[in-house]
SEROLUM-279735 format. One record per residue (C-alpha): residue in three letters; x negated, z negated, y. Coordinates in steps of 0.2 Angstrom, whole numbers, plus 5000, padded with zeros to 4 digits. Layout:
// SEROLUM-279735
AlaXZY
...
//
This chain:
// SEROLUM-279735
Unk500050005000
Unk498649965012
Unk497850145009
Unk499450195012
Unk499650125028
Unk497750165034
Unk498450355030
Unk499850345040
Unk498850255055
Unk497450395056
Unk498750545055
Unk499650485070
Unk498150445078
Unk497750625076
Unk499350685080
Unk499250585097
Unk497450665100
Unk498250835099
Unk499650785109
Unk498450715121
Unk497450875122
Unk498550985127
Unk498950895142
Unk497250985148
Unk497251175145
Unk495551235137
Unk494651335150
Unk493851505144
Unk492551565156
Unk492151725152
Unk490251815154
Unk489951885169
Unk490252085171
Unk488552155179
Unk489052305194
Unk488652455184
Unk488052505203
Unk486552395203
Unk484752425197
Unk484152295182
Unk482452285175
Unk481952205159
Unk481152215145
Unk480952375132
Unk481852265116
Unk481152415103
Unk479252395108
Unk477852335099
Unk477252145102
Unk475952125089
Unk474352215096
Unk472752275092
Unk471552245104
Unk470252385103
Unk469552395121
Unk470952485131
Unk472252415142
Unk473752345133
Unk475352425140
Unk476852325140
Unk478552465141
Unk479952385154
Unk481552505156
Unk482852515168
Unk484652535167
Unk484652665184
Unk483652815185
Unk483852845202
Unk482652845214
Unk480752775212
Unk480652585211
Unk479152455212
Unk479552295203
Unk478452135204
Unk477652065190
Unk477051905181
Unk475951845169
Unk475751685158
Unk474051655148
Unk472951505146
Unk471451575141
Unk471051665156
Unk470551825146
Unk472051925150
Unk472652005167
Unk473952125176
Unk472852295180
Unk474152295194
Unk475352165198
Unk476552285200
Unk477552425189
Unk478352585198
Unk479652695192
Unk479752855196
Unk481152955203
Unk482152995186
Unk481152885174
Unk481952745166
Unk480352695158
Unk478552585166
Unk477152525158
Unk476352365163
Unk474552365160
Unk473852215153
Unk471652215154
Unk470552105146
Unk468552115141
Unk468452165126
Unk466652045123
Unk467651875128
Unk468851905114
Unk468551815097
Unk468851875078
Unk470051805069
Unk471051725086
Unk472651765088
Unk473151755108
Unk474851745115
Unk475451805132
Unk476951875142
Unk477351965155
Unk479051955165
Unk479952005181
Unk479651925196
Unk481051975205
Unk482451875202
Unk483652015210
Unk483252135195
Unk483452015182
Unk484952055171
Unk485851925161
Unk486052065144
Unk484152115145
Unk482552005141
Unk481551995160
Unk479951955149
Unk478952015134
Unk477851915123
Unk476251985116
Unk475351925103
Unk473552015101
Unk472051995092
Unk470252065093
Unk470452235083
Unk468652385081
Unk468252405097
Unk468852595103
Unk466852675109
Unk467752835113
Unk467253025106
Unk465953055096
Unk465353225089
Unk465253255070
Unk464153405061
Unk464253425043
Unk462953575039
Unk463753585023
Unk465453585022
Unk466453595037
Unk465253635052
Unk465753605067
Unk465453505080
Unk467053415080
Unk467653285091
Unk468053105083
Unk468352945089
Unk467052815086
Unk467352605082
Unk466352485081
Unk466652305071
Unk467352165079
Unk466052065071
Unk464952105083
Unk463952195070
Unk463052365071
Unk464452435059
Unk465552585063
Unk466652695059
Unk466952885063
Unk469052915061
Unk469453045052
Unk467953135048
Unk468553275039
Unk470253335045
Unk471553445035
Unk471453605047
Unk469653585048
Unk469453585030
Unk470653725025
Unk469653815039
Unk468153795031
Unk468853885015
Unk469153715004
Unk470853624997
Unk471453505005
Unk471953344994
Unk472053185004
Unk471753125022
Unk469953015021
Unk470252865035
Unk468452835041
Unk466652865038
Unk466052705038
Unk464052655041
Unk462952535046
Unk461252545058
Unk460152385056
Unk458552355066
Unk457652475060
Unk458652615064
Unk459052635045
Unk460952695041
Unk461852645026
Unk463352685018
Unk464352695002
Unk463352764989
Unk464852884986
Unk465952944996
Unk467453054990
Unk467753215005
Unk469653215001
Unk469753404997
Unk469153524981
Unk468053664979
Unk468753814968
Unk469653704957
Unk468153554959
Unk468253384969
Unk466953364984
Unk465853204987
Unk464353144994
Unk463053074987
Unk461752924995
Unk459852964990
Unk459652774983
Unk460952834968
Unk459852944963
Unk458252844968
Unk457852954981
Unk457052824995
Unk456252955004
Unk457653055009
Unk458452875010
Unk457452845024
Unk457953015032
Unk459652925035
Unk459152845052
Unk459352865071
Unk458353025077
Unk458753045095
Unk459552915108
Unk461452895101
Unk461253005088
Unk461152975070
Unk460653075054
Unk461653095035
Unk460453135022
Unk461453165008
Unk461853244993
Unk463653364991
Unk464153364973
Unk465653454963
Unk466853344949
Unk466053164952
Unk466453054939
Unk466052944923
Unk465353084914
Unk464353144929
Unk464353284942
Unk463853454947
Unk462553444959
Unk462153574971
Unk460253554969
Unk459753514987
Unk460253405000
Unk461353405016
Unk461253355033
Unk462553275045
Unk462553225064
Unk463453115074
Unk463253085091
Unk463952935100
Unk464852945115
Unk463952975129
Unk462553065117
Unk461853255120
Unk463053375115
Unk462553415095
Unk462653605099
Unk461453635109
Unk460253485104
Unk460353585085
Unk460453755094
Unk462153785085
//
């Protein structure tokens, strides 16, 4: 009888609360509707906030909803480790663009390996802030190979050239490198040969000496009549002289002494029966056809 009673007590109570509330109508405010008319900046929602940073200025997209007319909008930026900067502390839309790019600059030494930095930047003027579009953009970076610039690339054996290529160097602050895309598809199928896959890098190192290394083989990514291509480095085959040919020979420019070889594999190769000879100079090096009277 007692829970009985306890039921009854707490249903009228509620009963009264309800009663109660709607002595006082619920107010529904609803969002604001932002004038079509008006300019807003903010944000570009779609970009890319996880950055690698290679050297260049980081660019930061911010759109606006109004195409019309050109536009200068002031900008902020929020890091505590000092590294980061606006290139300019303002972003100017053309007449007809909806799209700016905020320019974020850095030195590319102060930055450490393996450190993840966090920054933003925002509008600073509150007028062109919208309530439905992000006013700020946060970037998370870290210290990627650094971007040196163009390179030239000779191959005398397969390919030619030169070609241009760009050129990284490790963030490890090593004398390691890496040549992008050494060996493109139109510049092989140029050069007569099959195209198979897309090799990333050539990858090397230069010590103290001068003395390049690389991978003892390295596969070219395309076929010869039917045969797969690769690269051989003298020390496979015990070869330390022409090892030693592998080395810097001119101010930023380096020598491949290496040997091309048909159908590499565990039961050994076809090997052309002489060596080859590649060049790359670094950017900012002589131009490789007319130091190699090409």
């Amino acid at each position: 009888m007692k829970n009985n009673i306890i039921t009854i007590a707490i249903s009228a109570f509620a009963v009264a609360f309800a009663l109660a509330s709607c002595d006082k109508p619920f107010e529904y405010t609803p969002s604001p509707i932002e004038d079509s008319n008006k300019t807003f900046v903010g944000a570009d929602v779609n970009a890319v906030r996880n950055i690698e940073a290679a050297g260049e200025d980081i660019l930061v997209p911010f759109v606006r909803n109004n195409k019309s007319g050109a536009l200068e909008v002031s900008l902020f930026l929020e890091d505590t480790t000092g590294i980061f900067s606006l290139a300019t502390p303002t972003i100017t839309f053309a007449d007809g663009d909806s799209l700016a790019n905020a320019k974020i600059s850095y030195d590319y030494a102060d930055l450490v390996m393996d450190v993840t930095y966090s920054i933003t930047v925002g509008v600073a003027d509150k007028e062109l802030i919208s309530d439905f579009l992000p006013s700020t953009f946060p970037v998370s970076c870290i210290k990627a190979w650094e971007n040196l610039g163009i390179a030239q690339f000779y191959d005398d054996w397969w390919t030619g050239g030169p070609f241009e290529k760009t050129l990284l160097k490790s963030p490890d602050g090593s004398e390691t490198y890496r040549l992008i895309t050494p060996w493109t598809e139109e510049e092989i199928t140029e050069g007569g040969l099959d195209f198979t896959r897309e090799v990333p890098y050539l990858e090397f190192f230069i010590d103290d000496e001068g003395i390049v290394t690389y991978a003892q083989v390295l596969d070219m990514g395309f076929t010869f009549s039917g045969m797969t291509c690769h690269m051989l480095h003298p020390t496979l085959r015990k070869d330390e002289a022409n090892a030693a040919q592998n080395c810097v020979v001119a101010p930023n420019v380096i020598q491949f002494v290496w040997y091309p070889v048909l159908d590499y594999g565990p039961d050994g190769f076809r090997w052309w029966g002489k060596t080859s000879v590649a060049y790359i100079s670094f950017p900012g090096g002589p131009d490789l056809a007319e130091l190699l009277g090409l």
